[in-house]
C-alpha positions in Angstrom: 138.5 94.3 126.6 140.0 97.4 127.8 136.5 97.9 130.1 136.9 93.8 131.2 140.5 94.8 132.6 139.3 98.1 134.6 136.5 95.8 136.2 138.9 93.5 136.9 141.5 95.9 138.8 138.3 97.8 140.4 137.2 94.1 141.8 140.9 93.5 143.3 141.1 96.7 144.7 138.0 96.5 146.8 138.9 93.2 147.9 142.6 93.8 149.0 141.5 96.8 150.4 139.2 95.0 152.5 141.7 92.6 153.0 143.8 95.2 154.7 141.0 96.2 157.2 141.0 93.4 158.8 144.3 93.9 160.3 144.8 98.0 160.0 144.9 100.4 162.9 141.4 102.1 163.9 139.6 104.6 165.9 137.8 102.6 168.5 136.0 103.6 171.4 134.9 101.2 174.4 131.9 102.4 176.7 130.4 100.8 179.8 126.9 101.6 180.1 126.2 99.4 183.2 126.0 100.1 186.2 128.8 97.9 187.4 132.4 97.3 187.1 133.4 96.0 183.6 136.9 93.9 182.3 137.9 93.3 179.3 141.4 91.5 178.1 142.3 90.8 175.0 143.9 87.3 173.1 148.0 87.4 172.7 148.8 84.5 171.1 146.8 81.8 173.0 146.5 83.6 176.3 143.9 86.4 177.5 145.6 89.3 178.9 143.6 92.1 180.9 143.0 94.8 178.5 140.7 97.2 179.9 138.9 97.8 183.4 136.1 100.8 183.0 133.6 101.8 185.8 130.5 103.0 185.1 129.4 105.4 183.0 133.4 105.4 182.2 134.9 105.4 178.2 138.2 104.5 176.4 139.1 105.8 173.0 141.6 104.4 171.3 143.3 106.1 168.0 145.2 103.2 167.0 143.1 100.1 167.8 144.3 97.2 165.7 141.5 95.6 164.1 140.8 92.0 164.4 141.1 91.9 167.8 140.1 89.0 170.0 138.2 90.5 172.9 136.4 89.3 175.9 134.2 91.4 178.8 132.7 90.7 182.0 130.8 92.5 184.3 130.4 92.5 187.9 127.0 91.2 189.4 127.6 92.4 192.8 130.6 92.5 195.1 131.4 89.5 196.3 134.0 87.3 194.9 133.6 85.6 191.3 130.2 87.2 191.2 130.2 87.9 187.4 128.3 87.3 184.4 129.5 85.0 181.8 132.5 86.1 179.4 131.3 87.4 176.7 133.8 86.7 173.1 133.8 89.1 170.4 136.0 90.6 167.5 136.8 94.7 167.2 136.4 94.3 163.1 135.4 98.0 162.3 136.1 101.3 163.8 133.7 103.1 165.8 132.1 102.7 169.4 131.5 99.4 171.3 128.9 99.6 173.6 128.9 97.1 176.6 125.9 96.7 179.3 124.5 94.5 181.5 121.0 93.1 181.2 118.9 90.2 182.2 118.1 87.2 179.4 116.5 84.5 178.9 118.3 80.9 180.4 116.2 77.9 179.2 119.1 75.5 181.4 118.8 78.5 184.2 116.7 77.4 187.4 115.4 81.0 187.5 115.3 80.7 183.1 117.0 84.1 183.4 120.9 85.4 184.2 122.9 88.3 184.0 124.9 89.3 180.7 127.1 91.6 179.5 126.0 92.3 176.2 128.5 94.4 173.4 126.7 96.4 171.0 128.6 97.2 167.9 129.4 100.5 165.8 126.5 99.2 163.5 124.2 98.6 166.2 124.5 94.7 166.1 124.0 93.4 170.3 125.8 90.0 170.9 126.5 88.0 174.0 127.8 84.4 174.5 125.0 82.2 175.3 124.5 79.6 177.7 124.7 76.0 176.7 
């Protein structure tokens, strides 16, 4: 009984310790290795407000970063106006570096069947980018 108890406490305080993750302060770290502009803003409530605007080959480190962040980048394609790749959504769950580039991929509803995206790469090496519907 007395062993049934400590696995029980042990259990609940992994889980309310990932619990408090979640929505804890972190060291984060955003780098943009493109080689164009990138923007980032972040989710207030229901809005998007700009959060970030790194140049190339440019970082951000933040020591209090508050995880569970709603987060979306894009980058520049070129210089003229609105000439951008899609927004790309993602959430800042653990601490560590975000990588963000820019790269080509595949489009099957492309005319071209390829496009420009800013793709995030995560502390544990995970790449993600919104795709094209």
């Amino acid at each position: 009984m007395k062993y049934f108890r400590f696995s029980i406490l042990l259990i609940l305080l992994i889980l309310s310790g990932n619990a408090m993750a979640t929505g804890g302060k972190a060291s984060v770290s955003f780098v943009n290795n493109s080689e164009k502009l990138l923007k980032c803003d972040t989710q207030t409530d229901n809005d998007y407000t700009p959060f970030i605007r790194l140049q190339p080959g440019s970082s951000k480190h933040f020591e209090n970063f508050k995880l569970g962040s709603q987060l979306r980048c894009l980058t520049e394609v070129n210089k003229t106006p609105h000439s951008t790749t899609m927004l790309t959504y993602f959430s800042v769950n653990t601490e560590g570096v975000y990588e963000l580039l820019q790269e080509r991929v595949a489009c099957e509803t492309c005319l071209s069947k390829i496009r420009w995206a800013t793709i995030v790469t995560f502390p544990n090496g995970e790449a993600h980018y919104t795709k094209w519907k």
